[in-house]
KOLDREN-639131 format. One record per residue (C-alpha): residue in three letters; x, y, z; residue number from 1. Coordinates in pm, whole numbers, padded with zeros to 5 digits, m for minus. Example, Ala and Ser with C-alpha at 12.3 -4.5 7.8 and 13.67 -1.06 7.14 Angstrom:
r, px, py, pz, k
ALA, 01230, m00450, 00780, 1 .
SER, 01367, m00106, 00714, 2 .
//
This chain:
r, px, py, pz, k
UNK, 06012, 03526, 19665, 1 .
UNK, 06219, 03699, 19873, 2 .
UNK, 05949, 03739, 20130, 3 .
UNK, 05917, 03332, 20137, 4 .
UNK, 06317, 03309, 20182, 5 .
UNK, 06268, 03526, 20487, 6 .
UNK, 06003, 03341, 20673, 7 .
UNK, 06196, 02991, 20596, 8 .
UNK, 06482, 03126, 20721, 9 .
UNK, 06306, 03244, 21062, 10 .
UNK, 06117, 02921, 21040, 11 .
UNK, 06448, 02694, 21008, 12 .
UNK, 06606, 02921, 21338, 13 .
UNK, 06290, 02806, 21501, 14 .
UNK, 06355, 02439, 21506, 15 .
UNK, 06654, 02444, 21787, 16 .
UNK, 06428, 02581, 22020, 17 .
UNK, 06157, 02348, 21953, 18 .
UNK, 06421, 02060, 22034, 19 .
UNK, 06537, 02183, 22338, 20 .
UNK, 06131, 02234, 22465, 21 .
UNK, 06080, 01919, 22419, 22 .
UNK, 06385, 01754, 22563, 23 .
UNK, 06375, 01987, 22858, 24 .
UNK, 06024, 01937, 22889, 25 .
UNK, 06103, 01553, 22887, 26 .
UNK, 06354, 01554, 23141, 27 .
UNK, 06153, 01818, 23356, 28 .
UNK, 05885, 01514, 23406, 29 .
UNK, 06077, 01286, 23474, 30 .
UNK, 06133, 01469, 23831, 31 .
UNK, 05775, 01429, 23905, 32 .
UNK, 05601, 01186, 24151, 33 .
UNK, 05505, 00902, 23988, 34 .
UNK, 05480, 00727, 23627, 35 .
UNK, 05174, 00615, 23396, 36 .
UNK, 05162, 00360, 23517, 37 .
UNK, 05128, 00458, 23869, 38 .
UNK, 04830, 00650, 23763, 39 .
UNK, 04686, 00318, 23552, 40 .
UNK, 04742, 00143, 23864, 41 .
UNK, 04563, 00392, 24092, 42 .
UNK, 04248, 00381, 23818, 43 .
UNK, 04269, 00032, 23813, 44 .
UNK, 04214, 00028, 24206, 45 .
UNK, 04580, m00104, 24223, 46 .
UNK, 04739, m00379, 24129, 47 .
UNK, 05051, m00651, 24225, 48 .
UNK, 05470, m00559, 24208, 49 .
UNK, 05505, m00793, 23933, 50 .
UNK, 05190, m00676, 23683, 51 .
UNK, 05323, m00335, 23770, 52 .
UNK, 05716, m00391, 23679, 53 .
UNK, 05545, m00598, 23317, 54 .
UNK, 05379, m00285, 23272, 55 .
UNK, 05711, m00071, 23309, 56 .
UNK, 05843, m00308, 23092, 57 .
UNK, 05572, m00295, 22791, 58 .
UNK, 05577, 00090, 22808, 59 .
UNK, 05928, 00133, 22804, 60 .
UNK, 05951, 00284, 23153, 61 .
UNK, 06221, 00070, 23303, 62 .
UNK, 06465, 00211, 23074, 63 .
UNK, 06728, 00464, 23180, 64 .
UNK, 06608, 00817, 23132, 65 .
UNK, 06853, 00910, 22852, 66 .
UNK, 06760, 00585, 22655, 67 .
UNK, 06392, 00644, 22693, 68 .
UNK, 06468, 00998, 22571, 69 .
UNK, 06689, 00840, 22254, 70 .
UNK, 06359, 00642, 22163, 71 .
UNK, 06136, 00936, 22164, 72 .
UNK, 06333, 01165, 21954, 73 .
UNK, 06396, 00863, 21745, 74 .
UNK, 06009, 00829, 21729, 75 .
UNK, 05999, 01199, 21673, 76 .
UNK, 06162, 01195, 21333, 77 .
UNK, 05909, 00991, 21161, 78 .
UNK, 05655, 01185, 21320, 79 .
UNK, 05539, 00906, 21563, 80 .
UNK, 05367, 01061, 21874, 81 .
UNK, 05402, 00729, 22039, 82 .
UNK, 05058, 00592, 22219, 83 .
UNK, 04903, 00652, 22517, 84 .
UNK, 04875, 00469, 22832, 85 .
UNK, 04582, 00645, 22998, 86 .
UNK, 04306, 00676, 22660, 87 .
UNK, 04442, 00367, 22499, 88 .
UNK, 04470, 00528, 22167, 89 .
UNK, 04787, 00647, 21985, 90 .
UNK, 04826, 00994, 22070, 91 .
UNK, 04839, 01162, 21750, 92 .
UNK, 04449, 01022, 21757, 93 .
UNK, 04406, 01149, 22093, 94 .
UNK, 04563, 01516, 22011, 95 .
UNK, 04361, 01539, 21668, 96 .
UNK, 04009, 01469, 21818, 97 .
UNK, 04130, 01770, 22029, 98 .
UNK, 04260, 02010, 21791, 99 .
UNK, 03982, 02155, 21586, 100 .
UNK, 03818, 02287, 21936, 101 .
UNK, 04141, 02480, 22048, 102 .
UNK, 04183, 02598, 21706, 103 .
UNK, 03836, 02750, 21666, 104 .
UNK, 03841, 02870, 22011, 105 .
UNK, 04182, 03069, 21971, 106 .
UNK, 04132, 03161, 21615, 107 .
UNK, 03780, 03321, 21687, 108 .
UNK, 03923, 03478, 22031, 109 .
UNK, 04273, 03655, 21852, 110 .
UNK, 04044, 03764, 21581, 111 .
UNK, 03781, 03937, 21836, 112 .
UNK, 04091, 04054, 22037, 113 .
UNK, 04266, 04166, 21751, 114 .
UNK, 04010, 04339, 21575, 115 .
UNK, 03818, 04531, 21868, 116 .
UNK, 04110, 04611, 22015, 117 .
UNK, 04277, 04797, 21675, 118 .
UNK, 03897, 04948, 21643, 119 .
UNK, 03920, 05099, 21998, 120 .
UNK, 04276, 05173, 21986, 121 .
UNK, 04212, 05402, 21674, 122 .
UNK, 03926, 05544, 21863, 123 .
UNK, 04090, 05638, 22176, 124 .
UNK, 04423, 05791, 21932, 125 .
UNK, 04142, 05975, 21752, 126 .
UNK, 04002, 06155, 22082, 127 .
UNK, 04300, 06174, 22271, 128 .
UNK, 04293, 06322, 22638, 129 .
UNK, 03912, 06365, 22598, 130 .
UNK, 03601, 06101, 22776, 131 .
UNK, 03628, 05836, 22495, 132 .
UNK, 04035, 05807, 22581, 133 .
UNK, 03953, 05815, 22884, 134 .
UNK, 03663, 05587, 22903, 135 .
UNK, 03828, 05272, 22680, 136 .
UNK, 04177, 05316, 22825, 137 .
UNK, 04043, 05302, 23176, 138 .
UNK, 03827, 04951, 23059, 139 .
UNK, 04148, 04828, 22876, 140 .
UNK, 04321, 04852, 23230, 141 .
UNK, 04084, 04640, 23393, 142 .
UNK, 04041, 04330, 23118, 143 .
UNK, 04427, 04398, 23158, 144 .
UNK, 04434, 04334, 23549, 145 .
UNK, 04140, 04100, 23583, 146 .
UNK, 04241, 03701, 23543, 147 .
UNK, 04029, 03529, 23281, 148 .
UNK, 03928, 03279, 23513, 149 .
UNK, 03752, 03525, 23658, 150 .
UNK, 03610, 03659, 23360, 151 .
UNK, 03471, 03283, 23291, 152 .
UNK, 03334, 03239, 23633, 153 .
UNK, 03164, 03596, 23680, 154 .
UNK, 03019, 03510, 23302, 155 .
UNK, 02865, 03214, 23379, 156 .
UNK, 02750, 03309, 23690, 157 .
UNK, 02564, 03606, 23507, 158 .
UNK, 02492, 03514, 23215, 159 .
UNK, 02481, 03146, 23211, 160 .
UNK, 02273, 03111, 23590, 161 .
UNK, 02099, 03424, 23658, 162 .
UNK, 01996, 03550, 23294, 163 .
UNK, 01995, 03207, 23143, 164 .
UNK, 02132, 03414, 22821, 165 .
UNK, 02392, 03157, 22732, 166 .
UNK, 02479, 02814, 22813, 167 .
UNK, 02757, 02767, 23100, 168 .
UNK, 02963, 02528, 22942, 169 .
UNK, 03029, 02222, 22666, 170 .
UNK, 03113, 02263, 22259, 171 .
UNK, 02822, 02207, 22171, 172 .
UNK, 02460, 02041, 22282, 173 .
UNK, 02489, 01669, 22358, 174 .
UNK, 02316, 01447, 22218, 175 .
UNK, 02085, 01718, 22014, 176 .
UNK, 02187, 01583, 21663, 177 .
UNK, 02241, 01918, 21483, 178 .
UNK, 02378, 01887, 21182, 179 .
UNK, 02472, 02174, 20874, 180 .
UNK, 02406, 02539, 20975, 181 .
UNK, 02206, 02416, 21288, 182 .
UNK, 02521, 02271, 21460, 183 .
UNK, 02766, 02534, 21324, 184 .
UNK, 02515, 02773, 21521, 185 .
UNK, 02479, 02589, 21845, 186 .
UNK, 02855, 02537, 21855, 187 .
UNK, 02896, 02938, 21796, 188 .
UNK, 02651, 02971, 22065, 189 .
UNK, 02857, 02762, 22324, 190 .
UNK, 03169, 02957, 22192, 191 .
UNK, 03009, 03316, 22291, 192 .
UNK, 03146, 03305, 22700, 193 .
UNK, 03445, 03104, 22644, 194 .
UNK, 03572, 03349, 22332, 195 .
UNK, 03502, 03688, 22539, 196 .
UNK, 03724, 03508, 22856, 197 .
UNK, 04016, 03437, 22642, 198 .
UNK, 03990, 03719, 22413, 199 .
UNK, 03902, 04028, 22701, 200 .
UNK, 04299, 04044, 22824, 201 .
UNK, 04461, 04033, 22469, 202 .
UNK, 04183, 04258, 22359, 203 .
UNK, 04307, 04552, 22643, 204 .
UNK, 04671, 04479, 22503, 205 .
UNK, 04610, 04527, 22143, 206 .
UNK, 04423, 04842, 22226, 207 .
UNK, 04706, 05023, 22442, 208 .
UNK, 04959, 04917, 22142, 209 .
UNK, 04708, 05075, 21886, 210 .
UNK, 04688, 05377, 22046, 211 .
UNK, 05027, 05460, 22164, 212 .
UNK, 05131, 05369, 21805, 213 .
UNK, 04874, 05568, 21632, 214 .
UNK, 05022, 05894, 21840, 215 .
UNK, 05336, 05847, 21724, 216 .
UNK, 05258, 05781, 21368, 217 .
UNK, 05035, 06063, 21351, 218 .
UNK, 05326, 06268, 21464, 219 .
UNK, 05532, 06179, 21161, 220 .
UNK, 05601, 06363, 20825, 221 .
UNK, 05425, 06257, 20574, 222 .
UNK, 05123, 06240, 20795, 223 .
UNK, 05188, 06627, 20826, 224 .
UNK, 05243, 06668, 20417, 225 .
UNK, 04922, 06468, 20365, 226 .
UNK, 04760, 06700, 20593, 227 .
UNK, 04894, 06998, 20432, 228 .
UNK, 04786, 06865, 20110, 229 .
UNK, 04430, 06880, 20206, 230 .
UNK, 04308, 06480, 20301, 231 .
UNK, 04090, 06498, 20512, 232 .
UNK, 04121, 06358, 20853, 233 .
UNK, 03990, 05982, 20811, 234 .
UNK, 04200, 05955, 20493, 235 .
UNK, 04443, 06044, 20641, 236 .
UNK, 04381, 05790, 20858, 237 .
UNK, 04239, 05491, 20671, 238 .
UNK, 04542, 05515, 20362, 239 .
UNK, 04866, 05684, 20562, 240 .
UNK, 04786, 05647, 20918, 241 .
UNK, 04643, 05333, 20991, 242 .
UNK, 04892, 05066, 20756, 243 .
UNK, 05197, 05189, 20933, 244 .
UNK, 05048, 05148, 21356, 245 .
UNK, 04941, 04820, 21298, 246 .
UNK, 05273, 04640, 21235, 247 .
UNK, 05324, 04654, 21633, 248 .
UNK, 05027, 04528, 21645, 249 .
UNK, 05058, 04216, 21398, 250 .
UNK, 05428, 04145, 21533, 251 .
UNK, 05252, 04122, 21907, 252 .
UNK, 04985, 03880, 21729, 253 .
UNK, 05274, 03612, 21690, 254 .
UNK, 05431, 03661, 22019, 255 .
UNK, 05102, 03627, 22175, 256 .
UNK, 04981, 03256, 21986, 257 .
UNK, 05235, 03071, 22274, 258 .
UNK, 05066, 03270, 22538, 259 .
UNK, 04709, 03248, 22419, 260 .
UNK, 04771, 02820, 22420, 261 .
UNK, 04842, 02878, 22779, 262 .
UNK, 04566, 03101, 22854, 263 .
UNK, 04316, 02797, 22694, 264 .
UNK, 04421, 02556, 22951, 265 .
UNK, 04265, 02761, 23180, 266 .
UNK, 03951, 02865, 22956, 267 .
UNK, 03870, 02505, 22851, 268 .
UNK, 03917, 02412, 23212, 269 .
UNK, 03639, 02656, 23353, 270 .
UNK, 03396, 02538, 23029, 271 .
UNK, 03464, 02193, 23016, 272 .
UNK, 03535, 02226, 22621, 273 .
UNK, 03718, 01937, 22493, 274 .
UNK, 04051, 02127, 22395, 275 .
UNK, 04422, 02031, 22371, 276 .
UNK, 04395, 02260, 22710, 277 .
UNK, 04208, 02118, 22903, 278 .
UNK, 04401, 01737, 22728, 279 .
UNK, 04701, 01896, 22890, 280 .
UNK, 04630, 01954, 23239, 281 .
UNK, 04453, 01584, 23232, 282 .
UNK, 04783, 01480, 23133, 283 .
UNK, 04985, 01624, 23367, 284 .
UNK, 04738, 01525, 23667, 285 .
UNK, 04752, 01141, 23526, 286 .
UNK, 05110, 01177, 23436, 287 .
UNK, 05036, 01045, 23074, 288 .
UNK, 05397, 01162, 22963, 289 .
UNK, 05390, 01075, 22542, 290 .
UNK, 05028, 01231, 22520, 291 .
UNK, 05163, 01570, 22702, 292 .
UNK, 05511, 01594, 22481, 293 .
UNK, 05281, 01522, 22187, 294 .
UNK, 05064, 01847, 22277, 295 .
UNK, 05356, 02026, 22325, 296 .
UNK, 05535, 01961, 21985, 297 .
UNK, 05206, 02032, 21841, 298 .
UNK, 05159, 02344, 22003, 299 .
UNK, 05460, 02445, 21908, 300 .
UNK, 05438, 02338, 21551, 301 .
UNK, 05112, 02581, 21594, 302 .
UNK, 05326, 02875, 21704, 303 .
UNK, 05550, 02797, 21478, 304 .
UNK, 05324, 02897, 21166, 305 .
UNK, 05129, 03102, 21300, 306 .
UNK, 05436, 03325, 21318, 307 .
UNK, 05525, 03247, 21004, 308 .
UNK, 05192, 03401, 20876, 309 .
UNK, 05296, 03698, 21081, 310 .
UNK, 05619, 03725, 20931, 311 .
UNK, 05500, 03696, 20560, 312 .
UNK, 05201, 03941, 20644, 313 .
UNK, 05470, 04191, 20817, 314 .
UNK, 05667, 04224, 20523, 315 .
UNK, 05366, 04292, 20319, 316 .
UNK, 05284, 04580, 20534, 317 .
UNK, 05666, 04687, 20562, 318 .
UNK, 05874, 04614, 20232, 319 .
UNK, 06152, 04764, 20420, 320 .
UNK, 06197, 04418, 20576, 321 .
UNK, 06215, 04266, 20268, 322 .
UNK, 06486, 04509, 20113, 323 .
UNK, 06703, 04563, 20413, 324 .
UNK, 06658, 04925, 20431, 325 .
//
């Protein structure tokens, strides 16, 4: 119980701040070139001053900027995304035919990410100063270094063109009508390139963390009286060692869920997936204003619990967070 208390009350402090992204993000637009309706006008091949100022009218746009920000907030509270100009749709539709791609794509790339890069972490802590240290620490410096755009392009370039090993981009195979375990496949098998780009930076993070905080716990005292007491190395490892170096690890997890949205603009972009990242930079480039403020409150809402997952999962692994002490 107390644990739930905790996360609400680091879930409540997170509201504020999701306010003033949104209103800041809001009046940050507004400075931009240009309207929705100047880019509805520009698809539509353009069109005459007086359809254009009815359109301003209809969408609300002739209205001051404070009033227009009143309305959305107003909108806000009932949890109306408002609708969008550009895909004609409301754009809670438009975000949730979206969703489930980004959400697969960044649960299945923090998962690889988190995973190998714990696994090699322990690895290089385990064989300190020797090749294997060596070896993955040097690798996690250049997935570190090396833009995942980069990444994407090289992989489809290699593995996609050259070796025909995987397929360069898309969610899944149009028009093949999988359905069942056949579609869950293909889609897994589109995933493979786009997962490794998103995941191969995080991945080189987690792993420095894991290491440098597997030294220091294995430095400790009671890793030194469960030594002496005759465990052997790997449990010493597996039941003392390993519980107390991941909490860096799962606090960076949260921090890294923002950052990791951001990182699948680009991803989606390079693979043509049909994410709320690649949604987002079509919004900003057609200046569809609701549809863009609606992926941002839900990618926040996103960040949101994911670190409230963290939070509950931390205090599992530390009870001292829990008691105070």
């Amino acid at each position: 119980m107390r644990i739930l208390l905790l996360a609400l009350r680091r879930l409540a402090a997170s509201l504020p701040t999701l306010l003033l992204i949104l209103v800041g993000l809001f009046l940050l637009l507004q400075l931009a070139p240009g309207d929705t309706v100047d880019a509805l006008v520009a698809q539509m091949g353009g069109g005459d001053p007086a359809m254009i100022e009815q359109l301003r009218s209809f969408y609300g746009l002739d209205a001051p900027v404070l009033v227009q920000l009143g309305r959305y907030l107003l909108r806000l509270v009932t949890l109306d995304l408002g609708f969008s100009a550009i895909y004609g749709k409301p754009v809670a539709d438009v975000i949730l035919e979206r969703l489930p791609v980004t959400l697969l794509l960044m649960a299945t790339a923090l998962s690889f990410a988190f995973a190998a890069g714990m696994g090699l972490g322990v690895v290089a802590a385990r064989r300190v100063n020797r090749w294997p240290d060596s070896l993955i620490s040097t690798l996690g410096l250049v997935f570190y270094a090396t833009p995942s755009f980069w990444f994407g392009m090289m992989g489809i370039v290699v593995f996609a063109v050259r070796l025909s090993w995987l397929p360069a981009g898309g969610f899944e195979e149009i028009g093949s009508g999988n359905e069942g375990l056949t579609r869950v496949l293909d889609i897994a098998w589109h995933l493979v390139l786009p997962v490794a780009t998103l995941a191969l930076t995080y991945l080189a993070t987690y792993l420095r963390i894991m290491r440098a905080s597997m030294l220091e716990v294995m430095t400790l005292d009671f890793v030194r009286t469960a030594r002496a007491k005759g465990l052997g190395e790997t449990a010493v490892v597996l039941r003392h060692v390993l519980r107390n170096a991941l909490l860096p690890g799962v606090t960076l997890m949260g921090l890294q869920a923002g950052t990791m949205l951001g990182g699948s603009v680009v991803v989606e972009s390079v693979f043509a997936l049909p994410g709320l990242g690649r949604l987002a930079y079509e919004s900003v480039v057609q200046r569809d204003v609701n549809t863009l403020l609606g992926i941002v409150f839900v990618s926040a809402l996103l960040v949101i619990a994911i670190n409230f997952i963290v939070d509950m999962l931390y205090a599992k692994l530390d009870p001292r967070i829990v008691t105070g002490s």
